[in-house]
N, C-alpha and C positions, 0 to 999 in steps of 0.2 A: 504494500500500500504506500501511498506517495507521502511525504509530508503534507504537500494537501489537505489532500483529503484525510489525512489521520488525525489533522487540529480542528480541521470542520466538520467532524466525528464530534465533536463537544462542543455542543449548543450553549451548555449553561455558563461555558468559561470563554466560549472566540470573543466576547462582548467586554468592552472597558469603556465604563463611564468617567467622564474627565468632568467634574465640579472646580469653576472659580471662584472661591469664596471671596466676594467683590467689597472690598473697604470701605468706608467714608459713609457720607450722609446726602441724601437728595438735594440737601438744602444748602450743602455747601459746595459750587459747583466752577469748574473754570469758566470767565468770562464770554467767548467767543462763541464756542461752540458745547459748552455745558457739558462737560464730564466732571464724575465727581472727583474734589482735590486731591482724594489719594488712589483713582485710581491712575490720574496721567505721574504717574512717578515713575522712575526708571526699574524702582523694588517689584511692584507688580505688573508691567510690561511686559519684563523679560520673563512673568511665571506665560503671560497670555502668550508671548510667541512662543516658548520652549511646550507648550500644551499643543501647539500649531503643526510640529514636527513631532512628537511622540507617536507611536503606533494607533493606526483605527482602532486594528482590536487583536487577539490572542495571535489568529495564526500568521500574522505577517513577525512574528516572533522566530518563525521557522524556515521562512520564505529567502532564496538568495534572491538577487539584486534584478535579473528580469523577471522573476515571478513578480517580488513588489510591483514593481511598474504593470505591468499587465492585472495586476489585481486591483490598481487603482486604478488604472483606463477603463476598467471595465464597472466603474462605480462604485468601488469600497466606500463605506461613509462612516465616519467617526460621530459618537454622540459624549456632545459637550454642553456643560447647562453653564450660565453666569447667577452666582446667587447669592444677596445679598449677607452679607457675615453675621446682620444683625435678624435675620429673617430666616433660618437655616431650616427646609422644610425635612423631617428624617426618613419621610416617605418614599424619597427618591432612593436611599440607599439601601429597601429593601427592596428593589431589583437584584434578583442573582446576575452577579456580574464582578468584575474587578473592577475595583471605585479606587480612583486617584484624586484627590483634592488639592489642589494648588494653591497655597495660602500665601497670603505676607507674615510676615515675622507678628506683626500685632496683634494676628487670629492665630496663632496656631495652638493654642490653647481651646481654642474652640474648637477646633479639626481634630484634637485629643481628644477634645469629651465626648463629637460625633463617633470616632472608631469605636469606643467604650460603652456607647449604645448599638450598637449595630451588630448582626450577625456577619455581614457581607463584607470578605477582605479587603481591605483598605490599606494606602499608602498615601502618604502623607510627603507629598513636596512642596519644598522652601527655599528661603535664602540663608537658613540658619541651620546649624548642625541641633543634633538631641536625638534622644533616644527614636527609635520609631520615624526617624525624620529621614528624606532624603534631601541632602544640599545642593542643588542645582550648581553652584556656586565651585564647588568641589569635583564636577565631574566636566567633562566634555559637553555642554547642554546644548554644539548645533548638530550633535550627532546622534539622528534620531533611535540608535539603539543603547543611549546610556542609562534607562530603565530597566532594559529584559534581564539584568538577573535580578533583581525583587520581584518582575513580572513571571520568570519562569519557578522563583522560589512558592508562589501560589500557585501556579498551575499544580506541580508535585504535591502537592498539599490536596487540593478538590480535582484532580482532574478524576472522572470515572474509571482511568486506566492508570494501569501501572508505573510510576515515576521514570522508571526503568526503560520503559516503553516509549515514552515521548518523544520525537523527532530531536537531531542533534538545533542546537541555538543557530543563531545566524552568526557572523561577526559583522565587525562594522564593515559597513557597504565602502566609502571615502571611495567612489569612483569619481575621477576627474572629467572638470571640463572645460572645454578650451574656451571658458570666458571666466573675467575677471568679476569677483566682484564690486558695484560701483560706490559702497559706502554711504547711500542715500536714500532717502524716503520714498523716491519717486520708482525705486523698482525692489524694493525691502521688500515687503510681502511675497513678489516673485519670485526672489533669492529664496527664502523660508519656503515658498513650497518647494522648491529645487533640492532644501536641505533636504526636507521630511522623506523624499525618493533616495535618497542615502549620496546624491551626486556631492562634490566639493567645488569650489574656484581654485582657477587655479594662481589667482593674484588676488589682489585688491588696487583697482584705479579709484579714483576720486574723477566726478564728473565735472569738468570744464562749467562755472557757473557763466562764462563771457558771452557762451552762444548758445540762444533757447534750443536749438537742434539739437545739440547736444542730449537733452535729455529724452526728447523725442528717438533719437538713434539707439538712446539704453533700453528703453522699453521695446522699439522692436525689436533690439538684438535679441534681448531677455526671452522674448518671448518665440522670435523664433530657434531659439535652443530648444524652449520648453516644447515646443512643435514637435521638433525632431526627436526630442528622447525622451520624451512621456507617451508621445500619441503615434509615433510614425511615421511622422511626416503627414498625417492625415491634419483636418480640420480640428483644432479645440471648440470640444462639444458645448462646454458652458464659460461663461465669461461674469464676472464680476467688473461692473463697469463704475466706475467711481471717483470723485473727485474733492478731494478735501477742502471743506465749505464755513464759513462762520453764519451767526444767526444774522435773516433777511437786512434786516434792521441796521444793523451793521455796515451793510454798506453804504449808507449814506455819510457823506464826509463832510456833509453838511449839518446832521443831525447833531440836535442838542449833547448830542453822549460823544460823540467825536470835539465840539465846540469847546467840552468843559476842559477836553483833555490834551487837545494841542494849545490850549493856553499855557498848559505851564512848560510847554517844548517852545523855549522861542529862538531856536537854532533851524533855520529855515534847512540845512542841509539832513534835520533828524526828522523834521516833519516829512520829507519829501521820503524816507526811507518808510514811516508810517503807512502815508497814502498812497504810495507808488510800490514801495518795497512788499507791504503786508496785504493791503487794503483792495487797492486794482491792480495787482500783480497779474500779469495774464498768463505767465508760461508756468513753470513748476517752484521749483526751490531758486532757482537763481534771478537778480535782478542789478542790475547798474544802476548806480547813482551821479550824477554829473555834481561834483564837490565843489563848493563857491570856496573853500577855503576858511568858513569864518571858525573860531574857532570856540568849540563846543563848551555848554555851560552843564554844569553835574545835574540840573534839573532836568535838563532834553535828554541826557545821557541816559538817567536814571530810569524818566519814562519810557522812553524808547528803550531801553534793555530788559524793563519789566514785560513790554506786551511782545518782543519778540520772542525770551527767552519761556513766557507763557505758553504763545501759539507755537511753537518747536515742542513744544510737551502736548499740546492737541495733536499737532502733525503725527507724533511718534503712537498716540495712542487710536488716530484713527487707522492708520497701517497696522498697526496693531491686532485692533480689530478686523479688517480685511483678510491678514491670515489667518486670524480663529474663524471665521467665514468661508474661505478658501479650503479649508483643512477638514469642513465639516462633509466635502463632497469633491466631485471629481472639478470644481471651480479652477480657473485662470484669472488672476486680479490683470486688469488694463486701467491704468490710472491715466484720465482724461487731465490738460492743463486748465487750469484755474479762471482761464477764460469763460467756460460753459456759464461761469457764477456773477458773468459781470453781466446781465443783461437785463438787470431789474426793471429799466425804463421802458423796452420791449414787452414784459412780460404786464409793468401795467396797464401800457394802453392796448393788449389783446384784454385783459378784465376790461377795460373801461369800454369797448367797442363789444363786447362781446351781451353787455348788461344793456346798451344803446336800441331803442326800437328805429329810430329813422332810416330811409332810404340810404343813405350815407354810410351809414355803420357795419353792413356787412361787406361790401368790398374795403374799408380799411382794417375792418378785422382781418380779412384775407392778406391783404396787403403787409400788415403786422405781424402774421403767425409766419408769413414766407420767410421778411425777414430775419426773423428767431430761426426758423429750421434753417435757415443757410449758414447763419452764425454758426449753430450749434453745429450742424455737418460739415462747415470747415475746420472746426476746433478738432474733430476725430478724422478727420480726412485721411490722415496719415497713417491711421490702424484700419482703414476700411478694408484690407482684405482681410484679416483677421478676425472684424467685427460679421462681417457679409456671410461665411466661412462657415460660422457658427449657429447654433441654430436656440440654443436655451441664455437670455442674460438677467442677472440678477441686479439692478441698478441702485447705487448705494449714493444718494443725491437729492438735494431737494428743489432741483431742475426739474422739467420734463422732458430727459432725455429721450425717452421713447419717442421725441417729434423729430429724431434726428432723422434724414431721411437719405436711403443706400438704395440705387436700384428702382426709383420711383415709386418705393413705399419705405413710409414711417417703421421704426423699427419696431412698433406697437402691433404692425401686422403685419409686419415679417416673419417675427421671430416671437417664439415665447417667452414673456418679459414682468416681469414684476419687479415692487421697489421697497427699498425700507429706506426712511430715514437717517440723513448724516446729522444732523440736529433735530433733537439734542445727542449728542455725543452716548449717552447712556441710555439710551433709546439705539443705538449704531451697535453697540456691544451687548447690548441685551437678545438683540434678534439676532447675532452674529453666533451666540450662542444659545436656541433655546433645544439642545436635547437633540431627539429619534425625530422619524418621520409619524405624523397621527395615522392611523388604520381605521377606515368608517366604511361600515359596511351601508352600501346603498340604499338598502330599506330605509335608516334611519337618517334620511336627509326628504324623506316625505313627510315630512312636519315642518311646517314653516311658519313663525311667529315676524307677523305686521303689525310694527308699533305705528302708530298713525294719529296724527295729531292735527287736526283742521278744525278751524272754523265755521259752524253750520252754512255757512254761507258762503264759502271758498269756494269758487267755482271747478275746484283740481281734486275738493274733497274723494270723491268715489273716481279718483284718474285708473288709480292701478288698482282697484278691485274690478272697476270694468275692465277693463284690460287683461286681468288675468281671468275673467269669465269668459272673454271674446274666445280665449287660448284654451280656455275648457281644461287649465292647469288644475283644477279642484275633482273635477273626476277623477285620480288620483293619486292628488297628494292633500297631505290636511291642512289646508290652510286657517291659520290664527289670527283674529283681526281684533286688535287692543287700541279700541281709542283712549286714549290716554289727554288728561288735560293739565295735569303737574307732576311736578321730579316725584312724587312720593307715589304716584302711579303709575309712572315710567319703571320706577325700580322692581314693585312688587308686580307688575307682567312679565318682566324681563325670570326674576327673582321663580316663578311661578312657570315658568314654561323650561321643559326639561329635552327639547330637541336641540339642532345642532347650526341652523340657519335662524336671521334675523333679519327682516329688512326694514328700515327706517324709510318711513311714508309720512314727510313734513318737510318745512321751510328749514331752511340752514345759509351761513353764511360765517367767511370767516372772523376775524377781530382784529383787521388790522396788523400792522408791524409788531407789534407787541403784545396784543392781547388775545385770550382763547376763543378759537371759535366754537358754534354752540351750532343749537340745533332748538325750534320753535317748538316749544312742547306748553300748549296753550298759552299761557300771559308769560311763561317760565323760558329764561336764553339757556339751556341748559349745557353747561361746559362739560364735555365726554368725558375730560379728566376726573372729575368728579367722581366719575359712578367708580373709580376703582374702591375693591374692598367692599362696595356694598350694593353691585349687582351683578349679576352672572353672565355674562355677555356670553353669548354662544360662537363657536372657533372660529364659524363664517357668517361676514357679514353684510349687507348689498346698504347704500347710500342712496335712496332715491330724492335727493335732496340739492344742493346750491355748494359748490365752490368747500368742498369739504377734506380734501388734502390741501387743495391753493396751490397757484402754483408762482406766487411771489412774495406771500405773507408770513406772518407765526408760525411756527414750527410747532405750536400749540394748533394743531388744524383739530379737526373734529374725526379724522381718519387716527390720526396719530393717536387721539386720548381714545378710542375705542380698541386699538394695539394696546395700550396700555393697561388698559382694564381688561384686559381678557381675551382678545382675539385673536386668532392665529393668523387669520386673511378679512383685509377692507376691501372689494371693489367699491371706488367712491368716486368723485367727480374733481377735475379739475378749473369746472368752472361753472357760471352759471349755466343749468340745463331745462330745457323744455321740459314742463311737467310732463304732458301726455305722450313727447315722446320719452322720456323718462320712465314712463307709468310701462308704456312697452316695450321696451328695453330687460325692462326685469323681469316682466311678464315672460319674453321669449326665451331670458336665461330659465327660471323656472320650469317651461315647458321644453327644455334641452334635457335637462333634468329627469325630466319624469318620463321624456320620450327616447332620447339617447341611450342613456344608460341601459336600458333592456335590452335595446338595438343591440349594442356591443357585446351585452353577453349572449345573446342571441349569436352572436357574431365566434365565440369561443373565448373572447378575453375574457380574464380574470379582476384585472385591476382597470383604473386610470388615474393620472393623475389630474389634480384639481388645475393648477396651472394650467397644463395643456387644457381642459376640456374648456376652461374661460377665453383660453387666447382661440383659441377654434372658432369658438364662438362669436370672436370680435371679429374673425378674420370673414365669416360670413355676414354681419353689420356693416360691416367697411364695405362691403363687396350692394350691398343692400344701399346703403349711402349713397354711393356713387352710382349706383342706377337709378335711382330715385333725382338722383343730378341733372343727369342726361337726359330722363325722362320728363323733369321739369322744363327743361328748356327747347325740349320736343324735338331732339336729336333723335331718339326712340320711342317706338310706340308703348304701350301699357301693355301690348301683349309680348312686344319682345322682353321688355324690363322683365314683367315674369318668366317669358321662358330662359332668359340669359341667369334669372336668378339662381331657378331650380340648379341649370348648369353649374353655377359656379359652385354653387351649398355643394352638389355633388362633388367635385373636385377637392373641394377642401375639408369634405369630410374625410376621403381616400388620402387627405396628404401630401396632392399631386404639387409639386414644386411649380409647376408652372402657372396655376391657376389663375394668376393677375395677368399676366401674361393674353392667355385663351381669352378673358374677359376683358382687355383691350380693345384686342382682333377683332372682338365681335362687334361690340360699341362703334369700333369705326367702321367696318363692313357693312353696317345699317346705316351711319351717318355720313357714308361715302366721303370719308376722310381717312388720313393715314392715321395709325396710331399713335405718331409724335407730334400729331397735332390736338386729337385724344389727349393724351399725356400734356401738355403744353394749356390744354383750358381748364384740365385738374390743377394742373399750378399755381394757376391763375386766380381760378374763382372757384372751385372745391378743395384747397389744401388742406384744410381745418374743417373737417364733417363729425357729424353727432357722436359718432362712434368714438371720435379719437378723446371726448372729455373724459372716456372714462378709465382707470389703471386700476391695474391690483396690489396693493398696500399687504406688507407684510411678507411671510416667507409660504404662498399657497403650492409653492414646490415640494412641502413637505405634506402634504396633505394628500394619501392615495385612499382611492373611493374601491372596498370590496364590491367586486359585482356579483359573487355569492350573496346567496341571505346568511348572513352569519351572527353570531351572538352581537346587540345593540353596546353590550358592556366594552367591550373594546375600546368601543369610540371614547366612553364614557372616561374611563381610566387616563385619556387623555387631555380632555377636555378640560381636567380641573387640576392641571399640569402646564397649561397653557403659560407663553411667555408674559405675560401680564401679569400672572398672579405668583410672581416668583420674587418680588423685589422687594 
């Protein structure tokens, strides 16, 4: 028998759960982009990147240097939780498995008293030596096998088979590669997943800050190494897209909070390092200063040395995070330049055109969003075959990068695509780490709770109950309809309903640069943050409501405090949406739902996952959109719009890569135009269609739908495990 298959012979030990028991206090947190003070230190960093390269699980213990690699190409995934020190739930480490806890020196005390309740072996890594302790500090920590013998001293201990019997250990991997490493933030998470594959550098250069290219040339090198000796030379299947960002707010340099604090820098050469250097930095880590010479007073020095040497502790901890993200799954981090983050003024007059009823307001909207996607597609220009390539990206930003557009579609219907928040900062490292994949067997997503909040007199009141009658989505599945008129009736329906979907049917909007957005739940603005700790938000959740991530505002959106309270997955809106087409929009994900899902297993799958089936979904809205375009403007008739429809759904239920493509061809075959001139009036006047306000918030990549009927508890077990109620 192989090594292999002789360590995957033991289900109860291949598994290693990695806990970060996460320091400090919500309340004390860095300026910029809100991580708590003692998690951007360099004591608990280097536990989150040394967590990043340790083993997924028992039998790459056993594995030589191409099996690893082959066992991670082929999707190995590591389960890693972030969890508050003060908050410590013990229910997690009665999971059978090997539990490692990575502490700082100030919990470890607490990670003693954890082991001493628990049955399940545990090991305890630190930055400090003691009994029962491993010191990181003390051993080789970017060499991802300086764990396996405490990890093979438990196997010998529980394994079902004979110690004796065990496969021999691995040694270290240190296979060389013919690139340097570059000592920088801007391909640091790359380098870490490079270690965790057992590869080394075989130098260390330092990146040239004088020419932005420069940093642009390390990331593609970086990555087309990781090309060549992770995947084959083939395409990187998942991509981690991300760009390190401070809160919205922030960039004004104008604002009172920038005002109070270049007063006291009155060294015009420390200001311009502020505003140029930190502030509208457009490429990565490097910037030039043009130096008048004058010569510096210890108050510019002091402030200026406080906010860079602060944001250098953001930088480090959101690369940080990126590789506990990257590590969790077969992920490739591509860190976009700093650019994507400057384009606030763009982004509010698409809100302000977008909210406008007159004649006027929809071709500037158009005009506005074009804008933004050229920006934004010139910023990644330089990864586009890599990003083109790929087919799964995780976007770690509080852009809307999915507007970038490769190929003459947005990356939102290209590619299956979801986001989590880079602000706040502890919000980035909390979803970077929540754990396993959920397992929900299909049955149990026929219950669906509609919180719904209107005024008898709203004329959108009954939008998506009619809607979902038109869909004949209630024949079966159980639809729950909770009018609710305040927070204390909002809570005890949510509180009160034990299924696994939720969709919010009311007014929303955000709050501005600074403050939280809410949701209309009768006279009540009800801030989502709120309900953590006192109501049950179920894992998935649908926003039929107004500007509820935002895509220029608070980082307090109403998407974000619903993650936080409890949810695993927001689809939510990035901007103002048509009720009624809003009202059908959910309607048709619902009756995907209750229609699809048989299909497939009708079909012989077993699973799917939640990501895909939502971007499937969008990719036949978009496709719906843009016939409805063309049909408006009596390019085609109503009967080809429908039959080119059916066509398309077909295609893109099968997968077929070409399907935008065929649905061109046809549009312009009917409006006896070529296709690039097709393509050329979507540029134009449809770049921005219904479909595209809406993303999927949070990590619905982990999220697989059993298409057996199988026990409801499953789902259950996870549900109240969710990354929201860990902190």
């Amino acid at each position: 028998m192989s090594a292999w298959l002789q360590v995957s012979s033991i289900p109860e030990m291949r598994k290693i759960i990695y806990t970060l028991l996460v320091p400090g206090s919500l309340q004390k947190v860095t300026p910029f982009q809100g991580f708590n003070h003692d998690v951007a230190t360099p004591e608990f960093l280097s536990l989150v990147e040394i967590v990043s390269i340790l083993p997924n699980d028992a039998r790459e213990l056993f594995l030589n240097h191409t099996q690893l690699v082959e066992y991670r190409r082929l999707g190995a995934t590591k389960s890693v939780w972030a969890m508050g020190a003060q908050n410590v739930s013990l229910e997690l480490f009665d999971e059978p498995a090997i539990h490692v806890i990575a502490v700082p020196q100030k919990h470890i005390a607490k990670a003693l008293k954890i082991r001493s309740k628990v049955k399940s072996p545990l090991i305890i890594l630190s930055t400090k030596s003691g009994e029962g302790i491993v010191n990181l500090r003390e051993r080789n920590s970017l060499d991802p096998t300086f764990l396996d013998a405490e990890l093979l001293e438990i196997l010998k201990e529980t394994a079902p088979i004979p110690a004796d019997q065990l496969p021999l250990l691995r040694s270290s991997y240190n296979v060389p590669l013919e690139l340097k490493s570059r000592i920088n933030g801007t391909v640091r998470a790359n380098e870490f997943k490079l270690l965790s594959l057992g590869f080394t550098f075989s130098d260390s250069k330092a990146i040239s800050p004088l020419n932005d290219q420069n940093y642009f040339d390390a990331v593609n090198d970086i990555l087309t190494v990781t090309k060549r000796v992770a995947y084959e030379d083939e395409a990187i299947p998942q991509l981690v897209m991300f760009s390190p960002a401070i809160a919205a707010h922030l960039y004004d340099v104008s604002s009172p909070y920038w005002n109070g604090i270049l007063k006291l820098v009155k060294s015009q050469d420390f200001r311009s390092i502020i505003k140029d250097g930190f502030i509208r930095n457009r490429g990565y880590a490097g910037f030039k200063i043009l130096w008048n010479g004058s010569a510096p007073d210890k108050a510019s020095e002091q402030v200026t040395g406080f906010i860079m040497h602060t944001r250098q502790r953001e930088q480090f901890a959101t690369v940080a995070s990126i590789a506990l993200l990257c590590s969790s799954g077969n992920y490739v981090p591509l860190r976009l330049p700093h650019e994507v983050n400057l384009h606030r003024g763009l982004l509010d007059d698409i809100e302000r055109f977008r909210r406008r009823t007159d004649r006027k307001a929809a071709p500037m909207l158009q005009e506005r969003f074009r804008s933004l996607s050229e920006n934004l597609t010139r910023a990644a220009i330089q990864f586009q075959d890599t990003i083109t390539t790929s087919s799964r990206i995780t976007i770690c930003s509080d852009v809307p990068l999915e507007w970038i557009v490769f190929n003459d579609l947005p990356l939102m219907i290209s590619h299956e695509v979801s986001r989590i928040p880079i602000t706040t900062g502890n919000m980035l490292m909390q979803y970077a780490a929540v754990g396993d994949s959920v397992a929900i067997p299909a049955a149990a997503l026929h219950k669906v709770l509609v919180i719904r909040s209107f005024k008898q007199n709203d004329p959108i009141r009954n939008a998506l109950q009619t809607a979902i009658e038109t869909f004949r989505v209630s024949d079966t599945m159980e639809i729950i309809y909770a009018d609710v008129a305040n927070k204390d009736e909002l809570v005890a329906a949510l509180n009160g309903f034990d299924g696994l979907i939720v969709v919010f049917d009311c007014h929303g909007q955000h709050g501005g640069h600074r403050d939280s957005g809410w949701l209309q739940i009768g006279d009540d603005k009800i801030d989502t943050w709120q309900l953590f700790g006192r109501a049950r938000i179920p894992p998935i959740a649908f926003l039929s409501a107004c500007s509820t991530p935002t895509i220029s505002w608070s980082h307090a959106s109403v998407s974000n405090g619903l993650l936080r309270s409890g949810a695993f997955t927001v689809v939510g809106t990035f901007l103002d949406v048509d009720a009624f087409k809003a009202s059908a929009f959910i309607a048709r994900i619902l009756d995907r739902i209750h229609s699809c899902l048989p299909a497939l297993r009708n079909l012989g799958f077993k699973t799917v996952n939640w990501r895909m089936l939502i971007s499937v979904f969008l990719r036949m809205s978009y496709a719906s959109d843009i016939l409805e375009f063309f049909n408006g403007i009596e390019l085609i008739s109503n009967e080809e719009r429908h039959d080119m429809g059916i066509a398309a759904n077909l295609e893109i239920n099968s997968l077929d890569p070409d399907w935008h493509t065929n649905l061109i061809g046809k549009i312009a075959r009917s409006a006896r135009m070529s296709s690039g001139e097709i393509l050329e009036r979507i540029r134009k006047d449809a770049a921005l269609v219904e479909t595209m306000l809406y993303c999927q918030h949070g990590r619905p990549e982990l999220i697989d739908i059993l298409l057996d009927e199988l026990d409801h508890g499953i789902a259950e077990r996870h549900v109240y495990a969710s990354p929201g109620c860990r902190q």
